[in-house]
N, C-alpha and C positions, 0 to 999 in steps of 0.2 A: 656327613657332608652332603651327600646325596638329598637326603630330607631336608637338611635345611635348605639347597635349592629347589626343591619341590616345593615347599612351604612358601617362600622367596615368589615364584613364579605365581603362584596361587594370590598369594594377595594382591602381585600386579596385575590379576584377570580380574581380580574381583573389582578393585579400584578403580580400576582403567573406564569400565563399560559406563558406571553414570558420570563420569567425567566427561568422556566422549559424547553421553546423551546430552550435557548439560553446554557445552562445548558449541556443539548443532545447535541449540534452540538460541543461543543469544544473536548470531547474521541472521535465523530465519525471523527472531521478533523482531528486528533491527530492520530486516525488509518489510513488514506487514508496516512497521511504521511508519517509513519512504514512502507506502505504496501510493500509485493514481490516486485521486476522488475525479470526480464530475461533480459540477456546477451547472446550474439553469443558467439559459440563454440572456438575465434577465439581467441589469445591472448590481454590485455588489452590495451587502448594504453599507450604508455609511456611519453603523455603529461598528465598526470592528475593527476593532484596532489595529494599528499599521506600527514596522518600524521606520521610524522617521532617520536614524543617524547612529555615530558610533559615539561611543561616548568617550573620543578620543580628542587631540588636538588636530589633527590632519581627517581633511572631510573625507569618504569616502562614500562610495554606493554601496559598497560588496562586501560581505562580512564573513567570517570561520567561526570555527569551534573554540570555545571559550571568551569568545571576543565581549564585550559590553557594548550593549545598544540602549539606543533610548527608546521609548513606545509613545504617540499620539495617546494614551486614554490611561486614564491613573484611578483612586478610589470614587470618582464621581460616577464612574462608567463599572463600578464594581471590579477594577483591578487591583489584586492587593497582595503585598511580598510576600512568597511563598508559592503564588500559582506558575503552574506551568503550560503550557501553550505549544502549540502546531504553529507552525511557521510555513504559508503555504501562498501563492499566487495561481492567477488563472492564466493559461497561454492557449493560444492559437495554432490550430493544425488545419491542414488541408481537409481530414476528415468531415468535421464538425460541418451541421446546418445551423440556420441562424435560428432554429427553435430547438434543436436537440440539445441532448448533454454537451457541455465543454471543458477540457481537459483543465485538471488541477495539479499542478507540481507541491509534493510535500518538501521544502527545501531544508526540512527540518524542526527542532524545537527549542524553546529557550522556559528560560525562569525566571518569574521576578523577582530582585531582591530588593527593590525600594519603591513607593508609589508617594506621590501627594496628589491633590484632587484633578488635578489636569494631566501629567504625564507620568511616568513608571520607568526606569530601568531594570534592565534585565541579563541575562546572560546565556549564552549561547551554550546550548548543550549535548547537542545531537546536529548533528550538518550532513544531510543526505545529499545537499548540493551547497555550492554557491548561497547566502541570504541576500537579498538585495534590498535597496530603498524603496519601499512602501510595498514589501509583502506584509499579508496580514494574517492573524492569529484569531484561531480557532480553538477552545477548551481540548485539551489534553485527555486522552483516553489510552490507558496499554491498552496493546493486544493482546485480545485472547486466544493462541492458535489453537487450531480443532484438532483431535489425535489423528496420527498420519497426514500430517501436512506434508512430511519429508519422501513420499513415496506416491506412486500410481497405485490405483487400483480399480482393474478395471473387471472387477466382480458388478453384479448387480442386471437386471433387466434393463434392454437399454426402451426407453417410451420414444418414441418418432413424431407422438401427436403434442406435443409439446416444446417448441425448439425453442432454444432464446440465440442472443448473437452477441459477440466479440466487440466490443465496442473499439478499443482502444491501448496502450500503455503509455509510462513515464513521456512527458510532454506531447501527447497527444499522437506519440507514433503510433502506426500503421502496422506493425511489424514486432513479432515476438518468439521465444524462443522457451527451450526447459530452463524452469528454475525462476523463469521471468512472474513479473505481476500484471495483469490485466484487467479493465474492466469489461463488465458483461451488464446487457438491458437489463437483467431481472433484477426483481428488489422482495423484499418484504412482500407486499402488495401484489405478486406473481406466486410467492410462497417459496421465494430461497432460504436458505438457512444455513450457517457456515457446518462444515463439512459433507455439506453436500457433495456428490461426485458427479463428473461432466466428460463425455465423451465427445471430441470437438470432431467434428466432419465438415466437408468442403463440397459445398457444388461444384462442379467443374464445367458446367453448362456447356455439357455435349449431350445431344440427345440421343438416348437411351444408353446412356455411361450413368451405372450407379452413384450417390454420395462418394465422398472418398474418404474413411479415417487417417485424421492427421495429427492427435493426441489425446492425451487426459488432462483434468485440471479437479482442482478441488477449492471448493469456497471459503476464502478465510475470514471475511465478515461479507454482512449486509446494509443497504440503505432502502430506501422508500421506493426506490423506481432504478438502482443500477446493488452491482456487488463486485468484490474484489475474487479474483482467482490467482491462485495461483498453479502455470501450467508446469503438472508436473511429469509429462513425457510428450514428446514429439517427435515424429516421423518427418515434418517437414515445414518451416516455419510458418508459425501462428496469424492471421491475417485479420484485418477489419472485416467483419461480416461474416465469415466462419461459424457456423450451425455447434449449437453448442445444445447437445441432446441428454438428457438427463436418465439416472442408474436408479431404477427405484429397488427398493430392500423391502 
Protein backbone atom coordinates (compact mmCIF):
# COMPACT_ATOMS: atom_id res chain seq x y z
CA UNK A 1 0.00 0.00 0.00
CA UNK A 2 2.78 2.27 1.09
CA UNK A 3 4.33 1.98 -2.67
CA UNK A 4 1.62 2.36 -4.42
CA UNK A 5 1.30 5.76 -2.62
CA UNK A 6 4.76 6.52 -3.14
CA UNK A 7 4.39 5.65 -6.78
CA UNK A 8 0.93 7.69 -6.71
CA UNK A 9 2.74 10.74 -5.51
CA UNK A 10 5.63 10.46 -7.92
CA UNK A 11 3.65 10.70 -11.02
CA UNK A 12 1.80 13.79 -9.64
CA UNK A 13 5.48 15.44 -9.32
CA UNK A 14 6.33 14.39 -12.25
CA UNK A 15 3.00 15.64 -14.23
CA UNK A 16 2.42 18.44 -12.33
CA UNK A 17 5.87 20.58 -13.16
CA UNK A 18 5.28 21.00 -17.10
CA UNK A 19 1.71 21.48 -16.70
CA UNK A 20 2.37 24.31 -14.28
CA UNK A 21 5.33 25.31 -16.85
CA UNK A 22 2.74 25.29 -19.62
CA UNK A 23 -0.01 26.80 -17.50
CA UNK A 24 2.51 30.17 -16.94
CA UNK A 25 3.38 30.61 -20.52
CA UNK A 26 -0.20 30.89 -21.94
CA UNK A 27 -1.38 34.81 -19.52
CA UNK A 28 2.34 35.56 -20.16
CA UNK A 29 2.08 35.09 -24.25
CA UNK A 30 -1.44 36.47 -23.80
CA UNK A 31 0.20 39.54 -22.32
CA UNK A 32 3.21 40.07 -24.80
CA UNK A 33 0.16 40.05 -27.28
CA UNK A 34 -1.92 43.06 -25.26
CA UNK A 35 1.24 44.51 -24.99
CA UNK A 36 1.84 48.79 -25.84
CA UNK A 37 3.38 49.55 -29.39
CA UNK A 38 4.34 53.31 -30.27
CA UNK A 39 3.31 54.91 -33.37
CA UNK A 40 4.95 58.02 -35.26
CA UNK A 41 3.59 61.33 -34.64
CA UNK A 42 2.66 61.21 -38.33
CA UNK A 43 -0.81 60.53 -39.56
CA UNK A 44 -2.19 56.86 -39.90
CA UNK A 45 -2.07 55.42 -43.14
CA UNK A 46 -4.99 55.07 -45.00
CA UNK A 47 -4.50 51.61 -46.34
CA UNK A 48 -5.16 49.79 -43.16
CA UNK A 49 -8.01 48.44 -42.62
CA UNK A 50 -10.48 49.51 -40.13
CA UNK A 51 -13.36 47.77 -38.36
CA UNK A 52 -16.32 49.45 -39.57
CA UNK A 53 -19.51 47.61 -37.54
CA UNK A 54 -20.89 44.52 -36.22
CA UNK A 55 -22.13 42.21 -38.28
CA UNK A 56 -25.31 42.17 -36.31
CA UNK A 57 -28.83 43.84 -36.63
CA UNK A 58 -28.41 46.42 -33.72
CA UNK A 59 -25.53 49.09 -34.47
CA UNK A 60 -23.05 49.20 -32.09
CA UNK A 61 -19.50 50.83 -31.59
CA UNK A 62 -18.01 48.33 -29.15
CA UNK A 63 -17.31 44.93 -29.60
CA UNK A 64 -16.14 41.36 -27.45
CA UNK A 65 -14.78 38.18 -27.92
CA UNK A 66 -16.38 36.05 -30.50
CA UNK A 67 -18.52 38.76 -31.67
CA UNK A 68 -18.58 39.16 -35.81
CA UNK A 69 -17.44 42.34 -37.34
CA UNK A 70 -17.29 43.64 -40.69
CA UNK A 71 -13.74 45.28 -42.07
CA UNK A 72 -13.39 48.48 -44.57
CA UNK A 73 -10.76 46.29 -47.09
CA UNK A 74 -11.43 42.68 -48.56
CA UNK A 75 -9.28 40.84 -51.45
CA UNK A 76 -8.56 43.94 -53.33
CA UNK A 77 -6.43 45.30 -50.58
CA UNK A 78 -5.00 41.55 -50.09
CA UNK A 79 -7.39 40.59 -47.27
CA UNK A 80 -8.47 37.00 -47.53
CA UNK A 81 -10.44 34.33 -45.07
CA UNK A 82 -8.16 32.77 -42.99
CA UNK A 83 -5.88 35.73 -42.06
CA UNK A 84 -5.61 36.98 -38.83
CA UNK A 85 -4.84 40.39 -37.55
CA UNK A 86 -4.06 42.83 -34.31
CA UNK A 87 -6.77 44.95 -33.57
CA UNK A 88 -5.18 48.16 -32.32
CA UNK A 89 -5.87 52.04 -32.07
CA UNK A 90 -3.76 55.04 -31.28
CA UNK A 91 -4.65 57.24 -27.94
CA UNK A 92 -3.40 60.22 -26.36
CA UNK A 93 -1.58 60.63 -23.10
CA UNK A 94 -0.32 63.60 -21.33
CA UNK A 95 3.19 62.15 -22.01
CA UNK A 96 3.65 62.25 -25.66
CA UNK A 97 5.33 65.33 -27.78
CA UNK A 98 3.88 66.10 -30.88
CA UNK A 99 7.16 64.53 -32.59
CA UNK A 100 7.79 61.63 -30.26
CA UNK A 101 6.44 58.12 -30.10
CA UNK A 102 2.47 57.88 -29.44
CA UNK A 103 0.89 55.36 -27.44
CA UNK A 104 -0.75 52.23 -29.25
CA UNK A 105 -3.51 50.21 -27.37
CA UNK A 106 -3.53 46.38 -28.63
CA UNK A 107 -7.31 46.02 -28.03
CA UNK A 108 -6.93 42.62 -29.42
CA UNK A 109 -7.20 40.27 -32.48
CA UNK A 110 -9.66 38.91 -34.98
CA UNK A 111 -9.89 36.38 -38.04
CA UNK A 112 -11.26 36.49 -41.24
CA UNK A 113 -13.63 34.33 -42.33
CA UNK A 114 -15.08 35.82 -45.63
CA UNK A 115 -13.74 38.59 -47.97
CA UNK A 116 -15.09 39.96 -51.48
CA UNK A 117 -13.12 42.69 -53.27
CA UNK A 118 -14.15 45.55 -51.11
CA UNK A 119 -14.99 44.37 -47.44
CA UNK A 120 -14.21 41.06 -45.19
CA UNK A 121 -15.75 39.84 -42.15
CA UNK A 122 -14.18 38.55 -39.42
CA UNK A 123 -14.42 37.39 -35.95
CA UNK A 124 -13.17 38.36 -32.81
CA UNK A 125 -10.67 36.19 -31.13
CA UNK A 126 -8.56 37.54 -28.50
CA UNK A 127 -10.06 40.88 -26.69
CA UNK A 128 -7.35 42.45 -24.59
CA UNK A 129 -9.91 45.30 -24.14
CA UNK A 130 -13.09 46.78 -25.37
CA UNK A 131 -12.80 46.71 -29.87
CA UNK A 132 -14.23 49.79 -31.06
CA UNK A 133 -15.48 51.45 -34.35
CA UNK A 134 -12.65 52.20 -36.61
CA UNK A 135 -9.77 50.41 -34.88
CA UNK A 136 -7.41 49.22 -37.23
CA UNK A 137 -5.58 46.00 -38.16
CA UNK A 138 -2.29 45.20 -38.33
CA UNK A 139 -0.72 41.46 -39.72
CA UNK A 140 -0.59 39.08 -36.96
CA UNK A 141 2.57 37.94 -35.36
CA UNK A 142 2.86 35.15 -32.01
CA UNK A 143 5.09 35.96 -29.52
CA UNK A 144 8.10 34.75 -29.05
CA UNK A 145 8.95 35.07 -25.30
CA UNK A 146 12.79 34.90 -24.52
CA UNK A 147 13.73 32.19 -21.63
CA UNK A 148 13.13 33.77 -18.13
CA UNK A 149 10.79 36.19 -19.05
CA UNK A 150 8.90 34.96 -15.65
CA UNK A 151 11.84 36.12 -13.34
CA UNK A 152 14.47 38.91 -12.54
CA UNK A 153 17.70 38.62 -13.02
CA UNK A 154 19.86 40.79 -11.92
CA UNK A 155 23.18 38.98 -12.78
CA UNK A 156 25.48 40.62 -15.39
CA UNK A 157 27.73 44.02 -15.50
CA UNK A 158 25.71 46.86 -15.12
CA UNK A 159 27.25 49.81 -18.36
CA UNK A 160 26.14 53.43 -17.01
CA UNK A 161 27.51 54.79 -20.42
CA UNK A 162 24.70 53.59 -22.16
CA UNK A 163 21.13 54.47 -20.63
CA UNK A 164 17.94 54.28 -22.51
CA UNK A 165 14.47 55.55 -20.96
CA UNK A 166 10.83 54.20 -19.97
CA UNK A 167 8.79 55.68 -22.37
CA UNK A 168 5.41 54.59 -21.42
CA UNK A 169 2.50 51.51 -20.69
CA UNK A 170 -1.12 50.40 -21.83
CA UNK A 171 -2.72 53.70 -23.05
CA UNK A 172 -0.05 55.78 -22.81
CA UNK A 173 0.21 55.81 -18.78
CA UNK A 174 2.83 57.10 -16.91
CA UNK A 175 2.89 54.61 -14.35
CA UNK A 176 3.93 50.82 -13.92
CA UNK A 177 4.36 48.31 -11.85
CA UNK A 178 5.96 43.99 -11.55
CA UNK A 179 4.48 42.05 -13.98
CA UNK A 180 3.39 45.07 -16.11
CA UNK A 181 4.58 45.81 -19.94
CA UNK A 182 6.22 48.86 -20.92
CA UNK A 183 7.79 50.55 -23.60
CA UNK A 184 11.44 51.86 -23.81
CA UNK A 185 13.44 54.30 -26.62
CA UNK A 186 15.69 51.63 -27.71
CA UNK A 187 15.15 49.70 -30.81
CA UNK A 188 17.01 47.65 -33.13
CA UNK A 189 18.84 50.48 -34.47
CA UNK A 190 20.44 51.18 -30.58
CA UNK A 191 21.17 47.32 -30.67
CA UNK A 192 18.21 45.84 -28.36
CA UNK A 193 17.41 42.53 -28.65
CA UNK A 194 14.65 40.48 -26.78
CA UNK A 195 16.13 39.08 -23.63
CA UNK A 196 18.06 41.49 -23.06
CA UNK A 197 18.21 42.41 -19.21
CA UNK A 198 17.64 46.12 -17.73
CA UNK A 199 18.19 47.59 -14.49
CA UNK A 200 15.79 50.55 -14.29
CA UNK A 201 17.19 53.45 -11.95
CA UNK A 202 15.76 57.01 -11.05
CA UNK A 203 17.21 60.39 -10.78
CA UNK A 204 16.00 61.84 -7.83
CA UNK A 205 17.60 65.20 -8.89
CA UNK A 206 18.98 65.97 -5.54
CA UNK A 207 22.49 67.00 -5.79
CA UNK A 208 24.99 64.86 -4.75
CA UNK A 209 22.19 61.93 -3.90
CA UNK A 210 23.28 58.94 -6.23
CA UNK A 211 20.83 57.17 -9.10
CA UNK A 212 18.37 55.26 -7.23
CA UNK A 213 17.66 51.38 -8.16
CA UNK A 214 13.96 50.95 -8.54
CA UNK A 215 13.81 47.45 -10.67
CA UNK A 216 14.61 44.88 -13.47
CA UNK A 217 12.87 44.39 -16.62
CA UNK A 218 13.78 42.11 -19.56
CA UNK A 219 13.03 42.65 -23.46
CA UNK A 220 10.33 40.82 -24.90
CA UNK A 221 10.50 41.91 -28.52
CA UNK A 222 11.99 44.80 -30.52
CA UNK A 223 11.17 47.57 -33.25
CA UNK A 224 13.24 50.10 -35.29
CA UNK A 225 13.50 52.96 -32.65
CA UNK A 226 11.33 51.67 -29.29
CA UNK A 227 10.99 47.75 -27.47
CA UNK A 228 8.62 46.17 -25.18
CA UNK A 229 9.74 45.30 -21.57
CA UNK A 230 8.58 43.58 -19.37
CA UNK A 231 9.17 44.76 -15.54
CA UNK A 232 9.95 41.99 -13.79
CA UNK A 233 10.79 43.38 -9.98
CA UNK A 234 10.16 46.61 -8.52
CA UNK A 235 11.03 48.33 -5.52
CA UNK A 236 8.88 51.19 -6.19
CA UNK A 237 6.67 52.18 -9.18
CA UNK A 238 8.05 52.24 -12.63
CA UNK A 239 7.79 56.02 -13.99
CA UNK A 240 8.05 57.84 -17.65
CA UNK A 241 11.65 58.76 -17.87
CA UNK A 242 13.21 56.15 -15.53
CA UNK A 243 17.14 55.46 -16.66
CA UNK A 244 16.98 52.11 -17.91
CA UNK A 245 20.77 50.84 -17.63
CA UNK A 246 21.82 47.71 -19.45
CA UNK A 247 23.50 43.97 -17.95
CA UNK A 248 26.11 43.12 -20.37
CA UNK A 249 27.30 39.10 -20.24
Amino acid sequence: MTQRVFVACSLVTLFARPMAAQDLSVPMTTAAACAPRAAGAGPLSADLPQVVAALDTSVRALYGLRDMVIVNAGTAKGVQAGQRFFVRRRVVSGYESKTGPHAVVTAGSLSITAANEGTSTARIDLACDGIQQWDYLEPWAAPVLPPGVDRADASGELDFSSPSRVLFGDYGRTIGGQGDMMLADIGQSQGASPGARYAIYRDVKVPGVPLAAVGEAIVISVGDTTSILRLTQTRDAITAGDLLIPRRR
